[in-house]
MARLOVO-180609 format. One line per field, with one value per residue (C-alpha): z, x, y. Coordinates in Angstrom, 2 decimals, decimal comma, m for minus. Example, Ala and Ser with C-alpha at 12.3 -4.5 7.8 and 13.67 -1.06 7.14 Angstrom:
MARLOVO-180609
c3	7,80_7,14
c1	12,30_13,67
c2	m4,50_m1,06
//
This chain:
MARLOVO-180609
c3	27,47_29,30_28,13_28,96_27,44_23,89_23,79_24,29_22,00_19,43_20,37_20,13_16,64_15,54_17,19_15,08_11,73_11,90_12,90_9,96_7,90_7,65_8,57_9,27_8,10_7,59_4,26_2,94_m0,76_m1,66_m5,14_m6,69_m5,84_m7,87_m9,86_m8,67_m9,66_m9,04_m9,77_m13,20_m12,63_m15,51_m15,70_m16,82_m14,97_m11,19_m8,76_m5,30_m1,98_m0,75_2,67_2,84_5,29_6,23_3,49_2,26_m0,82_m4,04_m7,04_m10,05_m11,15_m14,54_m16,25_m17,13_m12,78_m12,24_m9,38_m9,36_m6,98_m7,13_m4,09_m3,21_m0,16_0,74_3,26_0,90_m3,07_m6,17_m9,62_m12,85_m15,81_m15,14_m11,32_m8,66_m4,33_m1,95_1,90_3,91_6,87_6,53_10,16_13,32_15,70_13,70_10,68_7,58_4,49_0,53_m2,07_m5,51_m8,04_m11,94_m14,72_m13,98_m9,97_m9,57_m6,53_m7,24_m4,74_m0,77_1,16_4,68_6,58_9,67_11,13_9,98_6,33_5,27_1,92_m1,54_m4,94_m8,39_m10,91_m14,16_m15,92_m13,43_m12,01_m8,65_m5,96_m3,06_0,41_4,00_7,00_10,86_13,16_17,10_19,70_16,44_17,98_19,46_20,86_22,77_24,67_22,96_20,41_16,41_13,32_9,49_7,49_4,03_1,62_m2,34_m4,69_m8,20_m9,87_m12,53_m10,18_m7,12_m4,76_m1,77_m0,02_3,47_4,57_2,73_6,28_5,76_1,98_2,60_3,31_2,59_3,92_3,21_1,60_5,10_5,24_7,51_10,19_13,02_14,25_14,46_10,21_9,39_5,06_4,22_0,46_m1,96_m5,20_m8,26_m11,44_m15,42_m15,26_m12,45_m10,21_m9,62_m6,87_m4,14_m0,17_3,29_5,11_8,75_11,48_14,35_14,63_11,05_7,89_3,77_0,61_m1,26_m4,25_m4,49_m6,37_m6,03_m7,61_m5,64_m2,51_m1,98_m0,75_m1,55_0,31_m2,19_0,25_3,77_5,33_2,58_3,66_1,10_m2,27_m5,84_m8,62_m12,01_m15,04_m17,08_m13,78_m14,23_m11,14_m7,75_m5,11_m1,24_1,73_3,90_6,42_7,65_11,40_13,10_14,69_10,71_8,87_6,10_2,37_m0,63_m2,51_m6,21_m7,09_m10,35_m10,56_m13,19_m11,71_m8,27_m7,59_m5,10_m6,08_m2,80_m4,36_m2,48_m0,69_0,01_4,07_5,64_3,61_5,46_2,40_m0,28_m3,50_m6,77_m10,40_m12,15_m15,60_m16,03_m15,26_m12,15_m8,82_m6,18_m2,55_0,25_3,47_6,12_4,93_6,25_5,26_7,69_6,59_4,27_0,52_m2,74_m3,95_m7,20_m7,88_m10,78_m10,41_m11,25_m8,64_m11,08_m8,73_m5,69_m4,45_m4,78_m3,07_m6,10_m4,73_m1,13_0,95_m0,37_m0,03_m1,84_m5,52_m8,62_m12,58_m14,65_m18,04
c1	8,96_6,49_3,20_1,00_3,08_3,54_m0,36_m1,00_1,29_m0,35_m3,83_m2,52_m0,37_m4,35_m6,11_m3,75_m4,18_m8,00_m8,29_m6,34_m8,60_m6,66_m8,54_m7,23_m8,98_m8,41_m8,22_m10,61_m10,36_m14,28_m15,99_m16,87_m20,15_m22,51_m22,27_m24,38_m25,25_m22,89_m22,02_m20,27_m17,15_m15,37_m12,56_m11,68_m12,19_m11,31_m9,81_m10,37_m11,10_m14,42_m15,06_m18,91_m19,22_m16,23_m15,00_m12,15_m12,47_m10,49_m13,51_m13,50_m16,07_m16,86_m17,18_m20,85_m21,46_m21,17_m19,17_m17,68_m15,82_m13,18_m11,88_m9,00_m8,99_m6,16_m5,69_m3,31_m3,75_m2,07_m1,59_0,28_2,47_0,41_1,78_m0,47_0,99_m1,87_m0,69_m2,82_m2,65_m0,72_m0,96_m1,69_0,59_m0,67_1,69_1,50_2,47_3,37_1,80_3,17_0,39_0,73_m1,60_m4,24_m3,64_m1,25_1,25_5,18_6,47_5,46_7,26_6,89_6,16_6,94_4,05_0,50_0,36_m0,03_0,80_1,49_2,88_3,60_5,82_4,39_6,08_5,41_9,12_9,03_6,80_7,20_5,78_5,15_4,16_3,99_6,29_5,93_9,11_10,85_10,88_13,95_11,98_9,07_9,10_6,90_6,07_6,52_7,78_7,39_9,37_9,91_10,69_11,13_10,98_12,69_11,12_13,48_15,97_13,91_16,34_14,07_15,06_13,62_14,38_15,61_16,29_20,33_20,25_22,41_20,34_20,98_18,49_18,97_22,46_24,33_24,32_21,75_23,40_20,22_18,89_14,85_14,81_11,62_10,93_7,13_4,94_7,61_6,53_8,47_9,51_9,05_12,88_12,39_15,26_14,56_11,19_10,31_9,30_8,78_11,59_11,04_13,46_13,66_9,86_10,22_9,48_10,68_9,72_12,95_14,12_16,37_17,81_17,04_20,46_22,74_21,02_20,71_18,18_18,17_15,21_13,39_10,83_9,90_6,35_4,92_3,88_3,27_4,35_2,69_4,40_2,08_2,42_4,45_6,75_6,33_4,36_4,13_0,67_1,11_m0,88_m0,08_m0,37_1,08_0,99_1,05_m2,95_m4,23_m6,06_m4,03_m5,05_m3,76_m1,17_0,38_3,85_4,69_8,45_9,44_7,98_8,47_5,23_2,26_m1,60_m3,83_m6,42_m9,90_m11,82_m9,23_m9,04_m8,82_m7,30_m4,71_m3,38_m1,40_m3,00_m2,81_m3,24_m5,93_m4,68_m2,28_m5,45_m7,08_m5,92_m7,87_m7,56_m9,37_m10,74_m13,78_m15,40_m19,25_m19,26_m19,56_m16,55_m13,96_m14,79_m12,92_m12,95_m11,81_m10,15_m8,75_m5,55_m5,36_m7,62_m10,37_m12,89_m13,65_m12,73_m16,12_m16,75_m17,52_m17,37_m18,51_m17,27_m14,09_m10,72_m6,40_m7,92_m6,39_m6,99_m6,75_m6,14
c2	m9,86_m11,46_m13,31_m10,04_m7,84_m9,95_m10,22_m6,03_m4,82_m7,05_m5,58_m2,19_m3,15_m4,45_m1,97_0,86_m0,78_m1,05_2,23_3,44_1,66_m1,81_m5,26_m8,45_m11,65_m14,98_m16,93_m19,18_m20,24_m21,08_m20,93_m17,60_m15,86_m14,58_m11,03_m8,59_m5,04_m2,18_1,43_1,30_3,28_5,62_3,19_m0,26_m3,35_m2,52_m5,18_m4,39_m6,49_m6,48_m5,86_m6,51_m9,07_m9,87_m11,81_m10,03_m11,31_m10,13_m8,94_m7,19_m4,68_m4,63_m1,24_m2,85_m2,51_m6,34_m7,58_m10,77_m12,64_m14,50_m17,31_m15,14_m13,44_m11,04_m8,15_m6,35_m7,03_m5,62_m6,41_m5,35_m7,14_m10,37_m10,75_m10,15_m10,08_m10,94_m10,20_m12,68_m14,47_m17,79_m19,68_m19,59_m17,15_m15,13_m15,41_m13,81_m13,78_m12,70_m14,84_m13,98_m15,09_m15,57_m14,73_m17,34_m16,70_m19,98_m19,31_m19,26_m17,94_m17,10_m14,90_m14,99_m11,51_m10,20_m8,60_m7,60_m6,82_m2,91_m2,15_m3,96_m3,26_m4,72_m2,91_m2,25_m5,02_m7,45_m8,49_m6,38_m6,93_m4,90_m5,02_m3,46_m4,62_m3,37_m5,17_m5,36_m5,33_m3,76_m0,07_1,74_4,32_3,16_m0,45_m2,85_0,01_m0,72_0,10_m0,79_m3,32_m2,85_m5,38_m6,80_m9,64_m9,33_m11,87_m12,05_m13,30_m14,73_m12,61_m11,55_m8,37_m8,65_m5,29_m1,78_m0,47_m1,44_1,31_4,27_6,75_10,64_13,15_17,00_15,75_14,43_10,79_9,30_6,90_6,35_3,12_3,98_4,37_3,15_2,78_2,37_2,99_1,31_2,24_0,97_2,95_1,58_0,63_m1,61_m0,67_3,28_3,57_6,23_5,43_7,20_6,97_8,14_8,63_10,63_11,66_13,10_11,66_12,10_10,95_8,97_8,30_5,13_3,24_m0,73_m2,36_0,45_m0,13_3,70_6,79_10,47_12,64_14,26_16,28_16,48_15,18_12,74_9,30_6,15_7,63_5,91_6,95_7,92_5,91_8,20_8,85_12,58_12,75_11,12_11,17_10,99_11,73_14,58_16,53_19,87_19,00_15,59_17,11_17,85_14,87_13,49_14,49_12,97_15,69_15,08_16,43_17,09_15,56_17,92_21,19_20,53_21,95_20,14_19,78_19,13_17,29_17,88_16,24_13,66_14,64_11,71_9,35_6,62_4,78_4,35_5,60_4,18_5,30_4,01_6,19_9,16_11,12_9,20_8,09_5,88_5,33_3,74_5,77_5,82_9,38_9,63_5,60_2,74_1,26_1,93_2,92_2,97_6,34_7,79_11,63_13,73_14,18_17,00_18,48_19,24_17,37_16,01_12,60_10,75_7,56_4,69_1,58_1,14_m1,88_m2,31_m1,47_m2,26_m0,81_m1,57_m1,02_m3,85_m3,35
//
């Protein structure tokens, strides 16, 4: 592929990403800035990255409305179980890549990425860490198109799973043998082997549920995109949309029912959603705000989403 090409597919690759509400930034590790005043959300203390600026930098607001700032700065941040993953750039090309952080945010691990960094998780107890990222030249279907590549870290282990594309795959109970499947959204269960994922292939898309140790995918539904599974693991949320022209709104299924909640207000959404309580889930999207905001929503679709913390974006409860 020639020079020319190389540099437009990454324009388009950056281009896509901000316009789903992504950003791309580089890191600088400076000293904290000062608190300032803030909505006081309903919840605990909230991690989140704050876009104001630029700085992309990793804060916590206090349930008392303070901000304050940390020297991290992430594109992609998560944290449970006393492990946090920031997905940031890490060199020139550009590169990127996975930090794994401990309690008192010391690295131990880095784990390089392929391509631009789109969605992070932790497991509850801290020993999975699970990421996605878009990759250019990686398509089967469109020259110097993309696709996502989904990946792990048990950190009881420190076995690194580049890829989940190589699982077996079942879809609508026939094995699925195609080379353009795509996994995005890992989200990990309590028992740290069981999590759920898009899986996409052939311009169609299902949420999974797989099993980490056996290396295996079952479809659970067709047409949800980056699944986060509830505390409990009765329920899981996901954006979707019932044509590929309708806006994207953030749905909960009730595992044990079967049965979907479309949770309003939530049109627009282009993320993966995470549970602040068994009660409250939290995404990031551009709605009537200049950039993207963090807002919060019942889950069970006793509200409207409602936009609490403007700015900012990759929210996550800290207990």
């Amino acid at each position: 592929m020639s020079g020319h090409r190389v540099l437009v597919g990454v324009i388009a690759i950056v281009l896509l990403v901000l316009g789903g509400g992504g950003y791309v930034a580089y890191i600088a590790v400076r000293q904290p800035a000062a608190s300032e005043a803030a909505p006081a959300p309903k919840i605990g203390d909230v991690v989140y990255i704050d876009l104001d600026g630029g700085q992309d930098r990793v804060t916590t607001l206090r349930p008392d409305g303070q901000r304050i700032a940390s020297g991290l700065r992430c594109q992609r941040f998560h944290r449970a179980g006393g492990t946090s993953v920031c997905l940031r750039l890490a060199g020139p090309g550009p590169t990127y890549e996975a930090a794994v952080l401990n309690a008192d945010n010391s690295v131990v691990k880095t784990v390089p990425l392929p391509g631009i960094p789109s969605r992070a998780r932790v497991s509850a107890s801290g020993n999975i860490v699970a990421w996605t990222s878009f990759v250019t030249g990686d398509s089967y279907t469109v020259p110097g198109g993309f696709s996502t590549r989904a990946g792990f870290l048990d950190l009881r282990t420190g076995a690194v799973t580049d890829s989940i594309e190589h699982f077996d795959a079942t879809v609508n109970n026939r094995p699925l043998k195609a080379a353009d499947v795509n996994y995005w959204g890992i989200t990990v269960a309590a028992d740290d082997n069981t999590f759920y994922a898009t899986l996409a292939s052939g311009g169609l898309n299902w949420l999974v549920k797989g099993d980490l140790t056996a290396k295996t995918a079952r479809s659970v539904r067709q047409n949800a995109e980056c699944p986060s599974l509830s505390p409990d693991g009765t329920r899981v949320a996901y954006k979707k949309r019932p044509t590929p022209l309708d806006k994207w709104s953030l749905v909960v299924l009730d595992l044990r029912t079967n049965k979907e909640i479309t949770l309003p207000e939530t049109s627009g959404i282009d993320d993966q959603a995470v549970w602040l309580d068994e009660s409250t889930l939290a995404f990031g999207a551009v709605k009537g705000e200049p950039r993207t905001a963090v807002y919060f929503v019942p889950a069970d679709g006793s509200a409207p989403a409602k936009a609490e913390i403007h700015n900012a974006a990759s929210p996550v409860s800290v207990k």
